[in-house]
N, C-alpha and C positions, 0 to 999 in steps of 0.2 A: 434722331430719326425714329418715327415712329414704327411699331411692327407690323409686317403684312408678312401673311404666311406663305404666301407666294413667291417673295425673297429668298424664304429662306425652305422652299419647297422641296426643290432638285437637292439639295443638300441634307437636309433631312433624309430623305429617299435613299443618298450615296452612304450616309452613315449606316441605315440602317442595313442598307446589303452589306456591306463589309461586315458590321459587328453582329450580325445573324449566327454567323455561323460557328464565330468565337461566343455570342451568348451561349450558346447551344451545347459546347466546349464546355465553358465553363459552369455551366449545370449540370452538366455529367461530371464535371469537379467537384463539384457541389454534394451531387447527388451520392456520388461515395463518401463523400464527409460526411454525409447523412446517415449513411449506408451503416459508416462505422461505427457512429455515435449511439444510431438507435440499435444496432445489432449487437454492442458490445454493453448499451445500458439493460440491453432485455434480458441478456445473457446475467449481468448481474442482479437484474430483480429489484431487492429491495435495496440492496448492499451499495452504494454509491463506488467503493473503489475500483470495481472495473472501467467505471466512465470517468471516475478522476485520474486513472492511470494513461487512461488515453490521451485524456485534455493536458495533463503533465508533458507527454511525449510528445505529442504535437507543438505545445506550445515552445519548447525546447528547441525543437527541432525547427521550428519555422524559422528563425534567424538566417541559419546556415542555407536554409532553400531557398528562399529568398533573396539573400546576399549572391546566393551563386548562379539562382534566374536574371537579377539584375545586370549583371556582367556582363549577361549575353544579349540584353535588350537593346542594347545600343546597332546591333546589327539592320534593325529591321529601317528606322529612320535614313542609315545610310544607304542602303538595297532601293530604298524610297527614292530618295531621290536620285541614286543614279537608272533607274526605271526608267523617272520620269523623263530624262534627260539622254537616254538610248544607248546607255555606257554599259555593253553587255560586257567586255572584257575586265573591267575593273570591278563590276558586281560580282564575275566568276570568282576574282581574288581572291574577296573580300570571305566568299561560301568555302575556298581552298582552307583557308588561314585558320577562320572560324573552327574549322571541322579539327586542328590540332590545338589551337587555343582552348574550346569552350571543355574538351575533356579533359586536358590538364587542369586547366580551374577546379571540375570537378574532381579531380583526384586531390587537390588541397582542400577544397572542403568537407571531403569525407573525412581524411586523418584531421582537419582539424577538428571536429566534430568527435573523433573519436578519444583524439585527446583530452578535449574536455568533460569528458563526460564522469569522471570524481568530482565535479565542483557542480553536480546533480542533487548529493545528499550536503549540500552548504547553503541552499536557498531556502530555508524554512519551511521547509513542505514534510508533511509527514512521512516517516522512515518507509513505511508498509505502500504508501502512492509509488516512491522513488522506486521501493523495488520493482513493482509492478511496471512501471513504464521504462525501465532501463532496458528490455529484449526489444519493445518500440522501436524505442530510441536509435539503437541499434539500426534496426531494419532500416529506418529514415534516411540513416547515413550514408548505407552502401546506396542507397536510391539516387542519391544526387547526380551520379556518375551518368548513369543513363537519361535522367530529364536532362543534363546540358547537352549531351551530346547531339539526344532531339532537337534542343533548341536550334541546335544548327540549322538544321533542316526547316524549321517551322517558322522561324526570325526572318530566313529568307522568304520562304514563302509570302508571309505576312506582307512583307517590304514590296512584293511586286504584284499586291492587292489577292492573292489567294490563298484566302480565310478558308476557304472550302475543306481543301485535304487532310489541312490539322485538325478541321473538327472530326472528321470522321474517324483519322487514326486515335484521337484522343478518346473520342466515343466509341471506338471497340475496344480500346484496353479499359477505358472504365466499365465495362460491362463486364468487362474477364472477372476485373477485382471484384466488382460486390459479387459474381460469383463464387471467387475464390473467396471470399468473406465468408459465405457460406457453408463452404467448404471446411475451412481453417479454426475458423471460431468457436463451431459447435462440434467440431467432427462429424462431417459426412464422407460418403462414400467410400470408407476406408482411410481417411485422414485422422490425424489424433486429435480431440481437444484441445487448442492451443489457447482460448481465451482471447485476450489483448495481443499477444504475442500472432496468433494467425492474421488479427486486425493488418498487420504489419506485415508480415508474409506476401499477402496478398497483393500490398500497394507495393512491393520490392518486382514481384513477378509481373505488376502488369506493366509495370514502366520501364521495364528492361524489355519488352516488345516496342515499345513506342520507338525508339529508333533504328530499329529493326526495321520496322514498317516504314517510316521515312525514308532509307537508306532504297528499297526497295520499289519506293515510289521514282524517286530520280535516275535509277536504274533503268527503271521499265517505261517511264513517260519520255520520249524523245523532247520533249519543250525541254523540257530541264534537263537532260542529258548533254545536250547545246552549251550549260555552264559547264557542267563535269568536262566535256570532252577540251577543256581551253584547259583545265589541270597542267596536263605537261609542257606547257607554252608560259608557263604560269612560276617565277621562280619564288621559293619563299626568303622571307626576306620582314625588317622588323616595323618597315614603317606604318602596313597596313596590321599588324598586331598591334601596334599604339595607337592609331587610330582606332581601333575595334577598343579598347582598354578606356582611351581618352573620353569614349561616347558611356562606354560601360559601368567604369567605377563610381563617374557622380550619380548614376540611375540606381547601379547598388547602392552605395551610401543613402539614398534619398529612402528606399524600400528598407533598406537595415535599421534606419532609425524612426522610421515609423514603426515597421515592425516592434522594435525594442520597448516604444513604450509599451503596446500591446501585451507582448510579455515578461515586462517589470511588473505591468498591473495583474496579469496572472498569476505570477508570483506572489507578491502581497495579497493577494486572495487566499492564499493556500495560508496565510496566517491566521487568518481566520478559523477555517473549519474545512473537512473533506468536502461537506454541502457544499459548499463556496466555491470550492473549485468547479464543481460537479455543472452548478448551477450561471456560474463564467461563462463554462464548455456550452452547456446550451445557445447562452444569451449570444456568442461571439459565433456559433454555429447558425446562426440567423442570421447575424450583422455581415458574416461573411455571406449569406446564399444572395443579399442585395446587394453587397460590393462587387462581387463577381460580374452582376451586371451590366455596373459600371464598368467594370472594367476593361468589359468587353469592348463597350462604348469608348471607353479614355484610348483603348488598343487603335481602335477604327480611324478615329479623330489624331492618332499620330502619323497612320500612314496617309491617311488624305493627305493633311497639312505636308505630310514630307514631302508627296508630288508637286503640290503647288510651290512648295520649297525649290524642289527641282528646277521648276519652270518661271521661277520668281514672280509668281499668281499674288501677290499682296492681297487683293480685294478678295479673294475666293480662299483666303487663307486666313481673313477676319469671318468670314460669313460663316465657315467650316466649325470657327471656334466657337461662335455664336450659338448656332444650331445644335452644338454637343451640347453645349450647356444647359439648352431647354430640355433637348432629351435627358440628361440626367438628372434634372430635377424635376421633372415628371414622373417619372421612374420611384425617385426616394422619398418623397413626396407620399408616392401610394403605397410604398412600402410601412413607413412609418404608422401610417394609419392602421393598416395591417398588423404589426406590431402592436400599435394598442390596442386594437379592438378586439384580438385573439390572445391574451398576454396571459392569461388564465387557462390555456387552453392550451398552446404549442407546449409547454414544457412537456407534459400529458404524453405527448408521442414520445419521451425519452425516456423517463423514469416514475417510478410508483413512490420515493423517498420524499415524503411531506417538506422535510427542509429545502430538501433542492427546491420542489416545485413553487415554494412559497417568494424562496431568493428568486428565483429566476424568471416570476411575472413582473418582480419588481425592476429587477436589471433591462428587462424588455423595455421597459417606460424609455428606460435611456440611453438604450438604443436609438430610439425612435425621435428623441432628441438632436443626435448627433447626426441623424443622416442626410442631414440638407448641408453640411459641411462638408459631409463626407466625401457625396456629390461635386462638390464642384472642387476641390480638393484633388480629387481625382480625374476631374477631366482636364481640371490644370496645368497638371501634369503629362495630362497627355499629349494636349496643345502644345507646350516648352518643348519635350521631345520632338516632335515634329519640325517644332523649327531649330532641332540640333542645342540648346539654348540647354545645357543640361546641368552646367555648374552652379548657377544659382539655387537651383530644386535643392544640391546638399543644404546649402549653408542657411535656406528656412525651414529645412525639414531639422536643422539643427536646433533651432531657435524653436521652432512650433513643439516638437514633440518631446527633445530631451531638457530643455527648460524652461519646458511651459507643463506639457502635458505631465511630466512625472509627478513633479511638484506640487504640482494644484491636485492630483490625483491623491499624492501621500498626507498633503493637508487636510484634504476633504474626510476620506479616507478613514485617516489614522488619530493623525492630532486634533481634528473638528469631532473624534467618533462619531459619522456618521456609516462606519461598516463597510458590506464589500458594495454595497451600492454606491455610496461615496468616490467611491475608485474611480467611477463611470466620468464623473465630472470632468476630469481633467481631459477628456478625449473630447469635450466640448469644445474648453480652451484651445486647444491645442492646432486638432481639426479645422474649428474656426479663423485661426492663425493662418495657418496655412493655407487656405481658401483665399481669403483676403489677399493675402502677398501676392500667392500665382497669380492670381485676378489683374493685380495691380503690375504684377513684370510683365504681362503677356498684353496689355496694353500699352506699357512702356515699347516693347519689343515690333508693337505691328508700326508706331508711331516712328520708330527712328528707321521700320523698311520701306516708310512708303516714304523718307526722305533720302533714303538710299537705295534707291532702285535696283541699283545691284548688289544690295545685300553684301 
């Protein structure tokens, strides 16, 4: 069938109000990752180890954030469709259940997190980084507890199409933090100097409001009060916790192990040299402000499809998946250009250290490689989730990232010497892999609904 943008007009439209206001979100996600990077590189000047101490911690620390966001993702697909579908009382549950599940999780991944945290100086990374991001690290930990907790609040939201509130509460605690960056990092207003260490202060304080502010919105908004107030009608009980698990774990597994190659190839960067790390931090501080995008996008594209899911829409739930796909590579598409045409020039906003700046126009090139994988990778993903479809996303994000992406990465890398740029390679393969696959299950998946009507 050929393309007319008319088809696929209203849909376009629908994406883009939903994912507006998660873009938006996630730019001010962005925008403190930015906040951190450039505030704690300027803070160090010439000296690279203040911004490898942070790229260390963060990189560490992303596993366990992610593992324990993914957990809780599965909620918003099923809120989706029982939306769609007008099942207030079984949505209430599911928001009950949530609210004692997704903090318990978080309480396992903080001690695991904390546990591990001596197998910090066994990754080859120089002694003087390791200490320096260890009080990060730290800080990262206790954070988790409070982003799942939000999650509750915000998964649901997401699931019955209002994107709105979490942007906003997410865009007032991100403004607290680069404040408190400010604050923390250099010592002001009667704060101490903390360095790296207040980098982390700041993200610990702003995100322990974040469900605060959720908690207080359902509170005070009679619409959603309507779910709370079904609570004590409401028994708990383990089926709707394994449903929430059953939706959750393949969506962590699938973010954990993309995640991992991420930072194994961090890791091996730091074999190299501090620059290396330094100049990662940047490249992957980029590659994230265009993923975000996406992701906003991939976000939008699950709750649509889940209503249609809902309502068994087959044809509006091919056109949904259709339509993300253009907007996302549109989107990375322009990014990438971006990327090379200023690759000489973004680093410049981080650091004054020649080496960095030198590595990390180079790393830019491939970035800007990988982002038309990365795109539809991601919106793949997003599509599957929507149609609940979430066991398969492990077992290629198995095959794409941990034996594909590693290994072509430590080939290139290591054994070909061709350096920390080398690394980059394998998120090609990898990325690409997994593009393809979704591609190909999520046309498998519309083919066998439209011959099972009732799904």
């Amino acid at each position: 069938m050929s393309y007319r943008f008319t088809t696929y007009q209203p849909h376009y439209a629908a994406i883009l109000k939903l994912s507006l206001p998660i873009v938006i979100s996630q730019l001010g996600y962005i925008l403190v990752q930015f906040a951190d990077n450039v505030m704690v590189g300027q803070y160090g000047g010439n000296d690279p180890l203040p911004l490898a101490a942070v790229s260390f911690g963060v990189m560490t620390s992303l596993i366990f954030f992610l593992a324990g966001q993914g957990l809780t993702l599965g909620l918003t697909p099923l809120i989706g469709e029982l939306y769609a579908q007008g099942n207030k009382t079984h949505a209430a549950s599911y928001l009950k259940h949530s609210l004692l599940l997704f903090p318990l999780l978080g309480i396992i991944m903080v001690c695991l997190q904390l546990v591990l945290e001596p197998l910090l100086y066994h990754m080859g990374q120089p002694v003087e980084v390791v200490d320096a991001a260890i009080p990060y690290y730290r800080m990262m930990a206790y954070s988790i507890f409070p982003v799942l907790l939000f999650s509750s609040f915000k998964n649901f939201l997401d699931g019955v199409g209002n994107t709105f509130v979490p942007m906003v509460i997410m865009m007032l605690c991100n403004v607290l933090n680069i404040f408190l960056n400010w604050v923390y990092i250099g010592g002001h207003l009667g704060a101490p100097e903390m360095g790296v260490e207040g980098a982390a202060l700041a993200t610990l304080i702003s995100r322990i409001c974040m469900p605060l502010l959720g908690a207080g919105y359902f509170i005070l908004n009679g619409k959603y009060r309507s779910y709370t107030s079904l609570f004590p009608a409401i028994k708990m009980g383990t089926s709707d916790m394994l449903a929430l698990l059953k939706m959750g774990v393949p969506i962590s597994a699938q973010m954990s192990l993309e995640s991992l190659a991420f930072i194994i190839t961090s890791i091996m960067m730091g074999w190299f040299s501090t620059a290396a790390i330094g100049a990662n931090q940047i490249a992957m501080t980029m590659a994230n402000t265009s993923f975000m995008i996406i992701l906003a996008l991939g976000t939008a594209v699950t709750i649509r499809v889940s209503h249609f899911f809902g309502t068994r829409d087959v044809d509006n739930m091919g056109l949904t998946a259709k339509a993300t796909i253009h907007l996302v590579l549109l989107w990375n598409i322009s990014a990438a250009l971006i990327f090379t045409l200023f690759r000489n020039y973004i680093p410049q906003l981080f650091t004054t250290n020649a080496d960095v700046l030198t590595l990390a126009s180079q790393m830019l090139i491939m970035v800007a490689c990988f982002q038309i994988f990365d795109a539809l990778q991601c919106a793949g993903v997003g599509i599957m989730r929507g149609m609940q479809d979430v066991k398969m996303i492990s077992w290629i994000s198995l095959l794409a990232y941990i034996l594909l992406n590693i290994p072509v990465g430590y080939l290139c890398g290591i054994t070909f010497d061709m350096g920390p740029v080398g690394l980059f390679v394998g998120y090609i393969f990898g990325l690409g892999t997994a593009a393809i696959l979704y591609l190909v299950r999520i046309k498998f998946k519309l083919t066998f609904f439209r011959n099972n009507l009732s799904i």
